[in-house]
TORKOL-755800 format. One line per field, with one value per residue (C-alpha): residue number from 1; x, y, z. Coordinates in steps of 0.2 Angstrom, whole numbers, plus 5000, padded with zeros to 4 digits. Example, Ala and Ser with C-alpha at 12.3 -4.5 7.8 and 13.67 -1.06 7.14 Angstrom:
BEGIN
n [1 / 2]
xx [5062 / 5068]
yy [4978 / 4995]
zz [5039 / 5036]
***
This chain:
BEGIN
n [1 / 2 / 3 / 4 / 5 / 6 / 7 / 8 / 9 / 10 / 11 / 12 / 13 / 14 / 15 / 16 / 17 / 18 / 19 / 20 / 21 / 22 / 23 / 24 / 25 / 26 / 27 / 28 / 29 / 30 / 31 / 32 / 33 / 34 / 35 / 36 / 37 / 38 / 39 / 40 / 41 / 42 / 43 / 44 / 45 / 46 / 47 / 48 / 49 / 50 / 51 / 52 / 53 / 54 / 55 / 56 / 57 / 58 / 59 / 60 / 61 / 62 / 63 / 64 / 65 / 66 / 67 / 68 / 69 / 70 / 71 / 72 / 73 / 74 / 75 / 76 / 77 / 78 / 79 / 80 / 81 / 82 / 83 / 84 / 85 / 86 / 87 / 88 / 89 / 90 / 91 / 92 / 93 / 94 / 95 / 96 / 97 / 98 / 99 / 100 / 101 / 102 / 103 / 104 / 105 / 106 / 107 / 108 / 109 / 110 / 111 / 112 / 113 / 114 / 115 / 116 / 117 / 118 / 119 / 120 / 121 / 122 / 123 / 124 / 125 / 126 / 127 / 128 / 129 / 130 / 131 / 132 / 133 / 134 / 135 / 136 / 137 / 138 / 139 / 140 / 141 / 142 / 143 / 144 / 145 / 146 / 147 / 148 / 149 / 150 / 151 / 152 / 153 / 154 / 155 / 156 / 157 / 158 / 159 / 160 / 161 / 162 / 163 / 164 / 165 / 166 / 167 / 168 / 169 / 170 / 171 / 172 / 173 / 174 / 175 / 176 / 177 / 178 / 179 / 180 / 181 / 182 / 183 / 184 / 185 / 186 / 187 / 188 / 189 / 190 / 191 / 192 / 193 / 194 / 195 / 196 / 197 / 198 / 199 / 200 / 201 / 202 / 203 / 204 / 205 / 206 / 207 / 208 / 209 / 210 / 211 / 212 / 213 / 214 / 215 / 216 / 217 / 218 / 219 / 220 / 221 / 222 / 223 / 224 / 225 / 226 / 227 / 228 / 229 / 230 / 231 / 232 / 233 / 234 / 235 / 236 / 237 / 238 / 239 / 240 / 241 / 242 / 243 / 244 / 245 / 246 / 247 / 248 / 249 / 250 / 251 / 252 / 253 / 254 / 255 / 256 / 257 / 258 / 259 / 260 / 261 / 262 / 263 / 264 / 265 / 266 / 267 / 268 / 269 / 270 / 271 / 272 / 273 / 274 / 275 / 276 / 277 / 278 / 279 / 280 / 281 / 282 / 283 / 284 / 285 / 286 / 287 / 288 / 289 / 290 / 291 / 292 / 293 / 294 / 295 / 296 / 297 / 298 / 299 / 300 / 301 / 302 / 303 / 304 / 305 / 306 / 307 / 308 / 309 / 310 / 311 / 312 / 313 / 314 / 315 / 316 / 317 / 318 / 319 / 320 / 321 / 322 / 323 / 324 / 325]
xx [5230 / 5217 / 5203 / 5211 / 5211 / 5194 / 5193 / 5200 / 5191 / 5173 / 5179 / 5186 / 5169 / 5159 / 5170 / 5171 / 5152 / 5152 / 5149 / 5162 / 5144 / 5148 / 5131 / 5130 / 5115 / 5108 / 5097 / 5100 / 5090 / 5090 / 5096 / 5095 / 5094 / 5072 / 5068 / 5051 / 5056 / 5067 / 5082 / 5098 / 5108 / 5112 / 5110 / 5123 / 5119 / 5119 / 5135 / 5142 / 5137 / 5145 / 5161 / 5162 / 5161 / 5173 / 5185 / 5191 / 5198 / 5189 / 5200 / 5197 / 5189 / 5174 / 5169 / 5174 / 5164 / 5147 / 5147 / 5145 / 5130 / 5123 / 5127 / 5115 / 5101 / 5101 / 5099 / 5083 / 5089 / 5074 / 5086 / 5071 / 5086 / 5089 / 5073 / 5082 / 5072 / 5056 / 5060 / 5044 / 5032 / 5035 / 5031 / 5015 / 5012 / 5022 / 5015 / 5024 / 5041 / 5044 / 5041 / 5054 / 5064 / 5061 / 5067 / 5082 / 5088 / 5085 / 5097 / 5110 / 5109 / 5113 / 5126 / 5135 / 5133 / 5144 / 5156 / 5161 / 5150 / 5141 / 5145 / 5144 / 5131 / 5120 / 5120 / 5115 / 5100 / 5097 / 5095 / 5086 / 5072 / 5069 / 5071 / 5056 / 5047 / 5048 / 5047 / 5029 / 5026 / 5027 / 5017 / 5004 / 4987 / 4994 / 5009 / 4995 / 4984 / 4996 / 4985 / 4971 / 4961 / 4965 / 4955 / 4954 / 4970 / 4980 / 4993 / 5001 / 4992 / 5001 / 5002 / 5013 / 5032 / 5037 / 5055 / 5065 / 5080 / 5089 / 5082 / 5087 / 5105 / 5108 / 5103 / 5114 / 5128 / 5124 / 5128 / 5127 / 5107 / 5106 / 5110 / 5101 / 5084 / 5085 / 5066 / 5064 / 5078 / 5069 / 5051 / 5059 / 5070 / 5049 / 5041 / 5055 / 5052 / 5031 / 5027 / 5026 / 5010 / 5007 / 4994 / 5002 / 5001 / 5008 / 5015 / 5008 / 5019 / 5003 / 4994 / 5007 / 5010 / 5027 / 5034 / 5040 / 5055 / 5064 / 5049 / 5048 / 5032 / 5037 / 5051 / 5058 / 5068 / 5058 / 5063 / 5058 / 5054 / 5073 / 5079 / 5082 / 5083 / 5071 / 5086 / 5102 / 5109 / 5094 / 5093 / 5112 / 5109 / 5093 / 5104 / 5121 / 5108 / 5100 / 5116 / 5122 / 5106 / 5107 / 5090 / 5094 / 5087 / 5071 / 5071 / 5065 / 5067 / 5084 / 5090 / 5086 / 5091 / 5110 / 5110 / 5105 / 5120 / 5131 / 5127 / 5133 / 5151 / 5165 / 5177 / 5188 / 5171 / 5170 / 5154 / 5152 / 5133 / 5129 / 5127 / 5132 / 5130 / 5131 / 5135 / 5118 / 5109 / 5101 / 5082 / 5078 / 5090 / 5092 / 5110 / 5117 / 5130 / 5134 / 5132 / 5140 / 5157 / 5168 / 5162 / 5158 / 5171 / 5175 / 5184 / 5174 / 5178 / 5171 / 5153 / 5154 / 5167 / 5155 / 5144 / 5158 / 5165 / 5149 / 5146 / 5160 / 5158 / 5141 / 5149 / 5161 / 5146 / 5138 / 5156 / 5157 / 5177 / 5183 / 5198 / 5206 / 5215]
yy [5021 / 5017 / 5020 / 5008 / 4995 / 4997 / 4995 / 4980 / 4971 / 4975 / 4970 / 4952 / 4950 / 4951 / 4940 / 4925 / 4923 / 4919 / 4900 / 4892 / 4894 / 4911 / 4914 / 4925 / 4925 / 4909 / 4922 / 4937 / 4950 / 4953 / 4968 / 4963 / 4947 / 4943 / 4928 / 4932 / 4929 / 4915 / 4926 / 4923 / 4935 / 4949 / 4942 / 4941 / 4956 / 4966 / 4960 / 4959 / 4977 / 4982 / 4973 / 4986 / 5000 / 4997 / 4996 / 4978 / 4972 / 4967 / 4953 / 4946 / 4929 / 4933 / 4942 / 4929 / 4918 / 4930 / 4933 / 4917 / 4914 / 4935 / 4930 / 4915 / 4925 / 4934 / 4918 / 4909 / 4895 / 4886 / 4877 / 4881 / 4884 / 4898 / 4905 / 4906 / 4913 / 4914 / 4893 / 4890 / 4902 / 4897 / 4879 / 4885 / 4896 / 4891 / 4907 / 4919 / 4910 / 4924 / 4937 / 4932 / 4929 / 4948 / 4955 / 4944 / 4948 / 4966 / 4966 / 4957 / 4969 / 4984 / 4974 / 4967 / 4985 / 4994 / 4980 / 4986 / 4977 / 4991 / 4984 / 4967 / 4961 / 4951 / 4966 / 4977 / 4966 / 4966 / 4982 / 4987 / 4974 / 4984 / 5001 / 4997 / 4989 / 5006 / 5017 / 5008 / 5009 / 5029 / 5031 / 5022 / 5026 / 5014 / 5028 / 5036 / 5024 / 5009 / 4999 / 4988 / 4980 / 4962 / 4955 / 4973 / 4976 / 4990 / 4981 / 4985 / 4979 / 4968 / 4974 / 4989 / 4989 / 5004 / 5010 / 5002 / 5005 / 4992 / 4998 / 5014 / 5010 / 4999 / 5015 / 5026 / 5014 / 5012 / 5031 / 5024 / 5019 / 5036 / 5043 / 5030 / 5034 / 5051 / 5055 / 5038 / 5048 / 5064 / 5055 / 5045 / 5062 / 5069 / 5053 / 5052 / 5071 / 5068 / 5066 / 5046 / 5038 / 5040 / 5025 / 5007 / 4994 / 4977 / 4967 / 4949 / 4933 / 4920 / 4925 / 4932 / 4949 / 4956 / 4974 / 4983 / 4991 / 4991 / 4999 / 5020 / 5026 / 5045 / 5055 / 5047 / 5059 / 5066 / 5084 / 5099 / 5116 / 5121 / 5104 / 5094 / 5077 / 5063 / 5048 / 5057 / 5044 / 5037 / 5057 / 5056 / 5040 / 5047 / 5064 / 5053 / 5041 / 5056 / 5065 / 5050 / 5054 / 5070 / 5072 / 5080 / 5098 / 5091 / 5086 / 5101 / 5089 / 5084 / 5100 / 5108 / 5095 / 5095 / 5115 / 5113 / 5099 / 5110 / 5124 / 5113 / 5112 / 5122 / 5133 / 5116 / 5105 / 5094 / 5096 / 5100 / 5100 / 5109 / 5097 / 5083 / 5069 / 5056 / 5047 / 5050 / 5034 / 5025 / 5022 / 5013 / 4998 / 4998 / 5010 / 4992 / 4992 / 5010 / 5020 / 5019 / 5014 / 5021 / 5013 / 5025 / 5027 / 5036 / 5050 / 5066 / 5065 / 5046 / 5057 / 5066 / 5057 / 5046 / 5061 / 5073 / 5061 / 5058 / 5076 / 5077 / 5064 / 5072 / 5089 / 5080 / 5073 / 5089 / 5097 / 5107 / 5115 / 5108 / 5114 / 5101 / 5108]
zz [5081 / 5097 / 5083 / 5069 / 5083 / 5086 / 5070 / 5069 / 5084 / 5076 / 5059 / 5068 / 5078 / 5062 / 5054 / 5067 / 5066 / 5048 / 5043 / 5028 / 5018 / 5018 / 5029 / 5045 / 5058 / 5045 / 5036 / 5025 / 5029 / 5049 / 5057 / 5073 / 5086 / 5086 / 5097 / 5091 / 5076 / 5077 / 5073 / 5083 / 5073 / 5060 / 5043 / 5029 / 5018 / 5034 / 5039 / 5022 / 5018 / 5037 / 5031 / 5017 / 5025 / 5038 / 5025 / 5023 / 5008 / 4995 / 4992 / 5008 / 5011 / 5019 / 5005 / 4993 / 5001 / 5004 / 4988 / 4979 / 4990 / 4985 / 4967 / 4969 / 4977 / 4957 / 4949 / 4945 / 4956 / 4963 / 4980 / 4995 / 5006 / 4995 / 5006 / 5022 / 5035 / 5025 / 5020 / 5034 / 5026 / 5010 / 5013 / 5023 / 5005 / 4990 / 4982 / 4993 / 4987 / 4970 / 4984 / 4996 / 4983 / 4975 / 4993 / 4994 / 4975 / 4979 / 4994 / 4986 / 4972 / 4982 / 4993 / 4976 / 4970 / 4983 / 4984 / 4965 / 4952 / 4946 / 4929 / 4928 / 4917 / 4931 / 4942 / 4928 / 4923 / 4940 / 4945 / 4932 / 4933 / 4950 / 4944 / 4933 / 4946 / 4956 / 4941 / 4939 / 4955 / 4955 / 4940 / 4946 / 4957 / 4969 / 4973 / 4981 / 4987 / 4993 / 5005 / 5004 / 5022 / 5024 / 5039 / 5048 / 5044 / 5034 / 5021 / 5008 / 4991 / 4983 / 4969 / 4975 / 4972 / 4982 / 4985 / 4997 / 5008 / 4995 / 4980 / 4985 / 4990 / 4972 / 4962 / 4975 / 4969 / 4950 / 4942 / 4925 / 4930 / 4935 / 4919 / 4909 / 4919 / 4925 / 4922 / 4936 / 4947 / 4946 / 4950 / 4965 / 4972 / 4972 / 4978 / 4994 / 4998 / 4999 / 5018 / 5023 / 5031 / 5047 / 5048 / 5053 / 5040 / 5037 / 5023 / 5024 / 5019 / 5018 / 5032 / 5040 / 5044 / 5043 / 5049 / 5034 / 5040 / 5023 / 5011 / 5009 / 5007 / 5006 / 5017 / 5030 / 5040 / 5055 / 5060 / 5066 / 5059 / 5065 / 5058 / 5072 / 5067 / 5077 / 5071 / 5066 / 5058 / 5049 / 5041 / 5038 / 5030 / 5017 / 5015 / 5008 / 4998 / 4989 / 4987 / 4976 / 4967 / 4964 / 4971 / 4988 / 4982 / 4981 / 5002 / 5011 / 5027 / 5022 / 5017 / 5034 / 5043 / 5034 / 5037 / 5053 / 5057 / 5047 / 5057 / 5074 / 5066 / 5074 / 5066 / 5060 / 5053 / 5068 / 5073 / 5091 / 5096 / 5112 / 5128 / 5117 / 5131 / 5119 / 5104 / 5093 / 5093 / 5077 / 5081 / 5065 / 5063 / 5043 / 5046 / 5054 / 5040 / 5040 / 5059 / 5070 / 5063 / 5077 / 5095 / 5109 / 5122 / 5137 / 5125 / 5121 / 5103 / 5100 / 5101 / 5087 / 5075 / 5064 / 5059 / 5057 / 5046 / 5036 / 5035 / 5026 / 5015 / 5011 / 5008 / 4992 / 4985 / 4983 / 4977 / 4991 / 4994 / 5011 / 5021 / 5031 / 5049]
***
């Protein structure tokens, strides 16, 4: 009962903030508050994708009303406030505008994808737009030679359309894509378990350069040689995303990390860490939507609840036979 009214007070928090356009934050893409930036709060696909999977329903009207606005990021509408948080660079550089747009269509792909759509016709012409993209991408030189130098700088060419935290979501979501394009699925299960650059590089909207938290240039679990994960639940994360893919046997790092987690579970399947002072904390902010869903509180077991519960979830998607106590 305590957790379902937790529940219930985040799920209320997230939906208070929402404008009656069906925006949060006044942008689409943020993961987090940037006064840098200009960002004064999570963005809409972030929230909207949160929304799902804390489990409110569908019907409900924030997500009638997010979705008109996802539905017109597919579209070839030319509104500039379409641009949201990129609407200043792209009047400084008209020519970045198909770009922006590119990351926003891909978002809302992935969002409108695990909100149920898989096979409406706009998210099907959507997605596959972007799996070509990527499949081009990977059978390309610039799979392995990315970056270009822009004014001493390391970016990405512009040319490259790698994987990204979205693209790889929406095909996570789409299991009729996956049969369609297995060869892609099998190239992009082998491109994800390639070690990622260590070098720091930029993306550059005009002549600004942006961090590029959302693109996967290889693996991105961290972990030790006993599969200790750096981010728990950005290894979590990539371990569930390539279980939908049926691509998680070709991960050595997520593979050892999953055994190792695995390995941590007590006789019942909650796992139970030793000298677990903590709820594991998410370094990279692209789990927002989806870690933690329980809040820490001053009960033991709000530590581990979230990743004995996506452990199990894991361990369906790969068929295993669970025995619940």
């Amino acid at each position: 009962m305590a957790e379902a009214i937790l529940n219930a007070k985040t799920t209320q928090a997230i939906t208070r903030k929402q404008k009656g356009t069906g925006i949060w934050g006044g942008n689409m893409l943020a993961l987090a508050a940037s006064a840098k930036d200009g960002i004064k709060d999570v963005g809409t696909v972030p929230q909207h994708r949160r929304l799902l999977q804390l489990g409110l329903s569908r019907s409900a009207r924030p997500f009638k009303l997010s979705e008109r606005i996802l539905f017109r990021l597919l579209s070839r509408d030319e509104d500039p406030a379409l641009q949201f948080e990129y609407l200043k660079a792209v009047k400084d550089h008209p020519a970045s505008g198909e770009w922006t747009r590119e990351q926003f269509r891909e978002a809302a792909t992935a969002a409108l994808a695990e909100a149920g759509y898989q096979e409406d016709p706009r998210i099907r012409g959507a997605a596959h737009k972007i799996a070509s993209n990527v499949s081009a991408f990977l059978r390309s030189p610039l799979a392995d030679k990315p970056f270009i130098r822009v004014a001493a700088k390391t970016v990405l060419d512009p040319e490259a359309h790698p994987p990204t935290w979205y693209s790889l979501a929406m095909i996570a979501a789409l299991p009729s894509l996956q049969r369609e394009r297995a060869g892609f699925i099998e190239r992009l299960g082998q491109y994800l378990a390639q070690p990622a650059p260590k070098k720091e590089y930029s993306v550059m909207l005009g002549k600004k350069a942006l961090k590029p938290d959302y693109l996967l240039l290889g693996d991105p679990i961290e972990a030790d040689s006993k599969g200790n994960a750096k981010d728990i639940p950005v290894a979590l994360y990539t371990i569930e995303l390539l279980a939908k893919l049926g691509a998680l046997q070709s991960s050595p790092s997520g593979m050892k990390v999953l055994s190792r987690l695995v390995s941590e579970c007590d006789e019942r399947g909650i796992w139970q860490p030793k000298a677990l002072k903590a709820q594991p904390k998410a370094g990279h902010q692209i789990t927002y939507h989806w870690y933690p869903l329980m809040a820490e509180t001053k009960a033991p077991e709000s530590r581990v609840i979230d990743v004995t519960f996506r452990l199990a979830s894991i361990a369906r998607l790969l068929g295993w036979q669970l025995t619940f106590a």
